[in-house]
Backbone as JSON, one array per atom type, in Angstrom:
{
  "sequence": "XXXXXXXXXXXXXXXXXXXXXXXXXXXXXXXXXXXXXXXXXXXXXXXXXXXXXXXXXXXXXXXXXXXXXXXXXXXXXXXXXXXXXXXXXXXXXXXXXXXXXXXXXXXXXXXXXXXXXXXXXXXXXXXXXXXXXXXXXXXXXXXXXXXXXXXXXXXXXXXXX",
  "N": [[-91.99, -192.78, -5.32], [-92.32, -195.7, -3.54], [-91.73, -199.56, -3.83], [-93.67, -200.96, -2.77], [-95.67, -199.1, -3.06], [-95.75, -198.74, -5.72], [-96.46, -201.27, -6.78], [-98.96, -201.9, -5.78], [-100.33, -199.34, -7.28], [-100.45, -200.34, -9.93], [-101.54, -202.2, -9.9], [-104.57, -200.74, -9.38], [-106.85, -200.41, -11.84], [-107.72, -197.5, -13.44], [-110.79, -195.42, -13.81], [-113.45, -193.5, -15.99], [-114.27, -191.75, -14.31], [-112.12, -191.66, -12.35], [-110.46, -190.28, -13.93], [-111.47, -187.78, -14.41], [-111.8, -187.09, -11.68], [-108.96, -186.9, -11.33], [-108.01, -184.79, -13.29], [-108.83, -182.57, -12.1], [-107.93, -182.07, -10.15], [-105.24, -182.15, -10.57], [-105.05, -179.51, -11.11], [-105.92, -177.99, -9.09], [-105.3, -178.75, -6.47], [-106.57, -178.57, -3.92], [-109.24, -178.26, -4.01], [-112.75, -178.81, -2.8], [-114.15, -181.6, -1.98], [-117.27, -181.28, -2.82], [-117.39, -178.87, -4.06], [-115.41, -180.42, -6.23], [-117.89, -182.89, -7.27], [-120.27, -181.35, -7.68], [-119.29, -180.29, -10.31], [-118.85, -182.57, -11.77], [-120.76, -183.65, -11.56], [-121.78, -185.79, -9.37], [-121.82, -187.23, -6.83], [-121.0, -186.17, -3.5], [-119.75, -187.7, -1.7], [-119.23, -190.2, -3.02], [-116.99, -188.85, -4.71], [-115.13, -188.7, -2.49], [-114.57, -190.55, -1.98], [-113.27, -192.06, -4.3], [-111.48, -190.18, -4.19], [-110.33, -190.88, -2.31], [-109.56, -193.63, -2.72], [-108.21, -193.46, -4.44], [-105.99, -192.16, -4.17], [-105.01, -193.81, -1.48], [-104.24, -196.07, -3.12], [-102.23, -195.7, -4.08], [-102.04, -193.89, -6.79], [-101.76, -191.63, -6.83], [-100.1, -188.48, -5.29], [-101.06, -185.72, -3.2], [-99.53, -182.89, -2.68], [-97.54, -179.83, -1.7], [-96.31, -177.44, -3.56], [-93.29, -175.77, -3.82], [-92.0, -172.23, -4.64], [-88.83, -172.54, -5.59], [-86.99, -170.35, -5.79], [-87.24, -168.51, -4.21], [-87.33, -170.02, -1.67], [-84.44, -169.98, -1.63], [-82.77, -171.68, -3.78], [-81.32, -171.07, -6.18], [-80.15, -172.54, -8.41], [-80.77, -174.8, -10.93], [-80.56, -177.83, -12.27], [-79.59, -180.6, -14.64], [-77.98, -183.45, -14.16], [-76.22, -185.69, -16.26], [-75.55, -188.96, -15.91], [-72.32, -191.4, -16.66], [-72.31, -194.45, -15.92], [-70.6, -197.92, -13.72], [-72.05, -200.15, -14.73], [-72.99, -202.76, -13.38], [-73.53, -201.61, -10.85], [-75.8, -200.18, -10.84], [-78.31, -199.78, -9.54], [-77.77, -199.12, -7.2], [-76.11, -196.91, -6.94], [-77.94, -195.38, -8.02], [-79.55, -195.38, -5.65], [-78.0, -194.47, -3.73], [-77.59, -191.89, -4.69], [-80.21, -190.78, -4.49], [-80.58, -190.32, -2.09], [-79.67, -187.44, -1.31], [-80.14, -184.49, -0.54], [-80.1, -182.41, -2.38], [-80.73, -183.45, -4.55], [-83.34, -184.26, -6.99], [-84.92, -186.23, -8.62], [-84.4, -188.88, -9.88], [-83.22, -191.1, -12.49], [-83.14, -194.16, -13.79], [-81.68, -194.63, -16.98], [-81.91, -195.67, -20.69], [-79.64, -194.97, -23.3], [-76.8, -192.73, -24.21], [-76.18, -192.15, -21.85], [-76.0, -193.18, -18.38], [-77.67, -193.02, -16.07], [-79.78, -189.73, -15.04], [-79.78, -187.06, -13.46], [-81.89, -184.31, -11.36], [-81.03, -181.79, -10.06], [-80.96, -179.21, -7.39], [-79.9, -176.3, -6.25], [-77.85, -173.5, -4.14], [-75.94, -172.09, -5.16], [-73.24, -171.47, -7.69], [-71.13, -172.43, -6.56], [-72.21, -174.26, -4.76], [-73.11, -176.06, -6.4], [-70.97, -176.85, -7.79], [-69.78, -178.47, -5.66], [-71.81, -180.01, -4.62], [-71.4, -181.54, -7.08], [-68.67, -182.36, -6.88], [-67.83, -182.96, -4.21], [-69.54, -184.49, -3.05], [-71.02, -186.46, -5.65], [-69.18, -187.35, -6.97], [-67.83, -188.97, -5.69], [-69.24, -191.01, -5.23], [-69.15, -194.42, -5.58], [-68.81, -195.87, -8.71], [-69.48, -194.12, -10.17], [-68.75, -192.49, -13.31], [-68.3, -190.84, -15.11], [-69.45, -187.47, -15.44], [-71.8, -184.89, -16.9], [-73.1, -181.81, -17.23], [-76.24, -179.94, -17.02], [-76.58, -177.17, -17.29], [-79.5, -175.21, -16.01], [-80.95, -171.96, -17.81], [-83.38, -171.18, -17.9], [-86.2, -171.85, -16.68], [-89.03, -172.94, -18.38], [-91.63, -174.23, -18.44], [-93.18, -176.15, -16.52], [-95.1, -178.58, -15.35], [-94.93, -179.75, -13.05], [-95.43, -183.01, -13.3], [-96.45, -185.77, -15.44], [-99.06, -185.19, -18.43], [-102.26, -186.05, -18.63], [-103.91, -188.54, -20.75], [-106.26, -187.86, -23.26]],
  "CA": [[-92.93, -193.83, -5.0], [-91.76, -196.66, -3.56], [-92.22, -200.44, -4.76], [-94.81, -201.41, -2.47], [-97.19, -197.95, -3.64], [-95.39, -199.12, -7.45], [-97.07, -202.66, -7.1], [-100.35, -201.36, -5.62], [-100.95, -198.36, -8.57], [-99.99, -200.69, -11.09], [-103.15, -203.06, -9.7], [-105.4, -200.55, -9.36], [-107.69, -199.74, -13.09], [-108.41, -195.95, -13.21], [-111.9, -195.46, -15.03], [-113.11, -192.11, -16.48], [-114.47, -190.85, -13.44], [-111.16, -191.51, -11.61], [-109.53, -189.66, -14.61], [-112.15, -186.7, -14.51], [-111.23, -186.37, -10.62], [-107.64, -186.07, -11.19], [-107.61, -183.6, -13.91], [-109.46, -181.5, -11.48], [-106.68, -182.59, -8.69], [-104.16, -181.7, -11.3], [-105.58, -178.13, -11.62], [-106.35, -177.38, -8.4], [-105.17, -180.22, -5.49], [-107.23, -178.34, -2.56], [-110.49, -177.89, -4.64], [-113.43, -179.55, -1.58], [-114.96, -182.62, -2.53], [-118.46, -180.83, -3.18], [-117.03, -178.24, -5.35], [-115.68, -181.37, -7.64], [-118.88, -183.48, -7.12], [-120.71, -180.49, -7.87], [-118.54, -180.12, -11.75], [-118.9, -184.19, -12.14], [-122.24, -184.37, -11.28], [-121.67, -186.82, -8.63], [-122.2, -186.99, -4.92], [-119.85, -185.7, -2.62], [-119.32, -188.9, -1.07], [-118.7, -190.71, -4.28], [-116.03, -188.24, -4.96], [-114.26, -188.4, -1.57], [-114.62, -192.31, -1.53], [-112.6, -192.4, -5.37], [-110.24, -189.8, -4.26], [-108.95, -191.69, -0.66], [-108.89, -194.96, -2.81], [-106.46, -192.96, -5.26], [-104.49, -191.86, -2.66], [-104.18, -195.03, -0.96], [-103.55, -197.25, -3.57], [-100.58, -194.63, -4.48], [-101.75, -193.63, -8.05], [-101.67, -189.84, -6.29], [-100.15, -187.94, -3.99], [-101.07, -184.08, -3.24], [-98.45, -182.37, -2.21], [-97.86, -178.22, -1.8], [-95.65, -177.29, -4.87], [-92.6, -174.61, -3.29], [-91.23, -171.84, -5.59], [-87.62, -172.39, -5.09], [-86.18, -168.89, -5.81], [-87.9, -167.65, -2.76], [-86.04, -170.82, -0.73], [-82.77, -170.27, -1.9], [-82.72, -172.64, -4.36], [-81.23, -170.3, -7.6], [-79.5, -173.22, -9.26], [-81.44, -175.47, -11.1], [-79.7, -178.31, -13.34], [-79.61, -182.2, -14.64], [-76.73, -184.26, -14.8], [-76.28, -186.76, -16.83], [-73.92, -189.88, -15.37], [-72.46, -192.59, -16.73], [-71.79, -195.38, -14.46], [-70.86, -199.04, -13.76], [-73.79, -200.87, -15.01], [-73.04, -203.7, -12.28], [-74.18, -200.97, -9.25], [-76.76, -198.89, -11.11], [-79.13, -199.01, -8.69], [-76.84, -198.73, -5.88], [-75.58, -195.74, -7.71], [-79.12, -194.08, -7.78], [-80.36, -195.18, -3.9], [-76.86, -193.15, -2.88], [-78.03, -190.67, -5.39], [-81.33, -189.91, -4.37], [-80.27, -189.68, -0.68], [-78.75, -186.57, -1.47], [-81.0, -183.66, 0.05], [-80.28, -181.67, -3.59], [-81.5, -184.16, -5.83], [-85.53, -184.34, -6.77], [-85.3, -186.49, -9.57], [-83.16, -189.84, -10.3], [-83.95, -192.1, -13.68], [-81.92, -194.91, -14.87], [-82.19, -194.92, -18.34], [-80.9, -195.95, -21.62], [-78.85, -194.21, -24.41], [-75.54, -192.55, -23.85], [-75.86, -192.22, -19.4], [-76.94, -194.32, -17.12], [-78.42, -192.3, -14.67], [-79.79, -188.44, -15.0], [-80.27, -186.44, -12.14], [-82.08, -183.03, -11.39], [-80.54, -181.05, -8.82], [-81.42, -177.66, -6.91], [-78.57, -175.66, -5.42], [-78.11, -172.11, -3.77], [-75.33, -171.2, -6.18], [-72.91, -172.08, -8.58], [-70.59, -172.89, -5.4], [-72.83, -175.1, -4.15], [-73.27, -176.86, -7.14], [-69.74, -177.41, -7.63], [-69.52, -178.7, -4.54], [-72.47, -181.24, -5.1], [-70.59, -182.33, -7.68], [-67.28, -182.84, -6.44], [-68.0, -183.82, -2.79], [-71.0, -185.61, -3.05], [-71.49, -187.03, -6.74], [-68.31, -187.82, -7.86], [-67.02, -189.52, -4.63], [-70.38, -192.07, -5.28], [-68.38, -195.68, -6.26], [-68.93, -196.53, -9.76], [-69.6, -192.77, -10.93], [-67.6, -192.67, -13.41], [-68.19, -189.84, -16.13], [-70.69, -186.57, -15.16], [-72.08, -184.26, -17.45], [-74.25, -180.97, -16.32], [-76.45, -179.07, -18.1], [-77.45, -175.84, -15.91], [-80.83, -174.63, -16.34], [-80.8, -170.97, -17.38], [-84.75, -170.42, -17.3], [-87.46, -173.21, -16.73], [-90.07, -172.25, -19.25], [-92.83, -174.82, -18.48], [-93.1, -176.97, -15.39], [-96.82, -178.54, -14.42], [-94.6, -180.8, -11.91], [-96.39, -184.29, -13.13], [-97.1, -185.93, -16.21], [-100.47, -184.99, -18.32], [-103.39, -186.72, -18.66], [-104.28, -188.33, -22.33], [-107.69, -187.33, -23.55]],
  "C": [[-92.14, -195.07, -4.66], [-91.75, -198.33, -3.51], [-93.3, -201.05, -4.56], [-96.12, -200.41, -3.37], [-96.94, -198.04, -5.49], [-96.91, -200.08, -7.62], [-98.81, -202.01, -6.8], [-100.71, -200.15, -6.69], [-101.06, -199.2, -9.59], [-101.41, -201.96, -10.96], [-104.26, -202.27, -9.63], [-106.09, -199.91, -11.27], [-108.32, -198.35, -12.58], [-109.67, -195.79, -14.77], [-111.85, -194.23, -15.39], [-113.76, -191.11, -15.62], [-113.34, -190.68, -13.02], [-110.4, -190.37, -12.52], [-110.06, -188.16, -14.89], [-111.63, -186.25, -12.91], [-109.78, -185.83, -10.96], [-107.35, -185.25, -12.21], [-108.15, -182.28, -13.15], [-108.49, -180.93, -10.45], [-105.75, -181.45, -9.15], [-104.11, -180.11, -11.13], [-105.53, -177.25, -10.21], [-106.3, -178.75, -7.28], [-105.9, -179.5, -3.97], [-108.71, -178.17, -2.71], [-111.4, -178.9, -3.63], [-114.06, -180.83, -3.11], [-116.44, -182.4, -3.26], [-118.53, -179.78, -4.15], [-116.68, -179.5, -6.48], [-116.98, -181.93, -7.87], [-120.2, -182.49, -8.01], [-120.64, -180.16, -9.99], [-119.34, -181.45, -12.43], [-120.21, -184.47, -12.26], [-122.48, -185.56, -10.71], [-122.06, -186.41, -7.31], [-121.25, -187.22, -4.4], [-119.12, -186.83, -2.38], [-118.42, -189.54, -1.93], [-116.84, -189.73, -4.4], [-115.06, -188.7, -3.93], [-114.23, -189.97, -1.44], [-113.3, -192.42, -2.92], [-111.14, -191.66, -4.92], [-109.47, -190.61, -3.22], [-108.82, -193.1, -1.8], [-107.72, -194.7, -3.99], [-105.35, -192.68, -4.5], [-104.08, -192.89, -2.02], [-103.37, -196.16, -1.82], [-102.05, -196.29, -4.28], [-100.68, -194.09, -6.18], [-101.6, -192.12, -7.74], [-101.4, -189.36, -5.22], [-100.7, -186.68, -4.39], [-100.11, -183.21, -2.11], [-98.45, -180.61, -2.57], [-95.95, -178.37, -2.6], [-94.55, -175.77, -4.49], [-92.11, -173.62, -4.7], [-89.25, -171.86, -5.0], [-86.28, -171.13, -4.94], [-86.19, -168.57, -4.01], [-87.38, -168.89, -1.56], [-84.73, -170.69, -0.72], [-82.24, -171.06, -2.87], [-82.25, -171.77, -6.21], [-80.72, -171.07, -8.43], [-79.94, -174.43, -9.67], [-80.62, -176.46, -12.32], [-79.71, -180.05, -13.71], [-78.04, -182.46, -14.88], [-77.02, -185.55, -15.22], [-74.97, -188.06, -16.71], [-73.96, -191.31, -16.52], [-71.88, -193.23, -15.92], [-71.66, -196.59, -14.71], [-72.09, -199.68, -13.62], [-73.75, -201.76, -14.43], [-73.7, -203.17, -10.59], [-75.12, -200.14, -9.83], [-78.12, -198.47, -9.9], [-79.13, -198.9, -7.28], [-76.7, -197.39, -5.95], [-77.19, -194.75, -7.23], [-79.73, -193.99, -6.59], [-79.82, -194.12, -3.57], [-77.36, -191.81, -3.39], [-79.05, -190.19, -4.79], [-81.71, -189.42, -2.8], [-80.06, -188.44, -0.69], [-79.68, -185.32, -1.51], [-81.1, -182.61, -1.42], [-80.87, -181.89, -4.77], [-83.14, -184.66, -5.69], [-85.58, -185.22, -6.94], [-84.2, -187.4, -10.26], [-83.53, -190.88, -11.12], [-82.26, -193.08, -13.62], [-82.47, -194.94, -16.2], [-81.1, -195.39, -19.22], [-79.95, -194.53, -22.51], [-77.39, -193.57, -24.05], [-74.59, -192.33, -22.43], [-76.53, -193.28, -19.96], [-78.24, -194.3, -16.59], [-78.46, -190.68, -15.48], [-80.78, -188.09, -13.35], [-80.77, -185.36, -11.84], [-82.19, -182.87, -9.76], [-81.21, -179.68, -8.43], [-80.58, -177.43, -6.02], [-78.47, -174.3, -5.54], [-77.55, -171.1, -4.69], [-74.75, -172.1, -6.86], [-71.69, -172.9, -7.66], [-70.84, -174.31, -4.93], [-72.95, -176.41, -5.35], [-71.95, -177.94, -7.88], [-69.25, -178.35, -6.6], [-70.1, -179.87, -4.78], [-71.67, -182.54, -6.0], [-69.4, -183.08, -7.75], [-67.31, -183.66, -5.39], [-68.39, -184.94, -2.66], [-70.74, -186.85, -4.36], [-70.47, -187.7, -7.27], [-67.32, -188.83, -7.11], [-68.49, -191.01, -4.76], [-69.11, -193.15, -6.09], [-69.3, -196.0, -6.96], [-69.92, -195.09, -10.66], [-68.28, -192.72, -11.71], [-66.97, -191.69, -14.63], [-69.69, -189.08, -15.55], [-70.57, -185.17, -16.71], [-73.62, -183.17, -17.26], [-74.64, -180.23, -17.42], [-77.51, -177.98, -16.71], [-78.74, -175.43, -16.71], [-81.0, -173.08, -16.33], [-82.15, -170.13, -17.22], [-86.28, -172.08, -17.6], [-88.93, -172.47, -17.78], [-91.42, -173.21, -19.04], [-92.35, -176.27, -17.46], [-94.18, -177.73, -15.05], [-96.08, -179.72, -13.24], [-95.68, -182.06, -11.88], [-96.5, -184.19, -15.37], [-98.26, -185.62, -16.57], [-101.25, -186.01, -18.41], [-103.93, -187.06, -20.22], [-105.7, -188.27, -21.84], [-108.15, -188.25, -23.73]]
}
């Protein structure tokens, strides 16, 4: 998301209809407007009027969700950097350029930065790391933790009750 669709989510108030559409979203992001409307007990319209102003103001995208095996994608993994805390978010723009990486936080505690990667092999991932990641100015300690089976994914934060 980027800071303009930040600033605009962060103004818009989601009520408990908006929060009844998107658990539906969540579940099912192609479900018609008249099928939800239909659940909600609302009118179509209504529905398709709440969801475009979620979508525009950026509190949601819908996006089609790939399995990555079936791309090529067998190497799944975070690293955890630490870095000069004078370029950190130099450090993560370069970072998230980087056609392998999903998923770039700055955070606190013993990194900086963690990163989750997807790579074809263990080759490739080496490679990432060496070529790419470690040639970034003001990388300055990496630490990987390979992923040897994803056990629970819903791609998105949940929804409190």
């Amino acid at each position: 998301m980027g800071e303009n669709e930040a600033d605009m989510s962060k103004q818009y108030k989601v009520d408990e209809t908006d929060l009844a559409i998107l658990r539906i979203l969540q579940e099912d992001g192609r479900r018609s407007f008249a099928d939800m409307a239909a659940e909600l007990k609302l009118a179509p319209s209504t529905v398709q009027q709440r969801t475009n102003r979620l979508l525009e103001s950026g509190v949601i995208k819908i996006r089609g969700v790939t399995d990555n095996v079936v791309l090529g994608i067998n190497v799944a993994a975070t690293i955890a950097i630490k870095a000069d805390g004078t370029r950190l978010r130099k450090i993560a723009g370069e970072l998230g350029k980087f056609s392998e990486v999903s998923y770039v936080v700055i955070c606190t505690g013993p990194y900086d930065l963690l990163i989750e990667v997807g790579c074809r092999d263990n080759d490739h991932l080496l490679s990432l790391i060496s070529d790419k990641i470690a040639q970034v100015k003001g990388v300055r300690e990496m630490e990987t933790f390979v992923y040897l089976r994803i056990v629970k994914n819903t791609y998105q934060w949940g929804l409190t009750e």
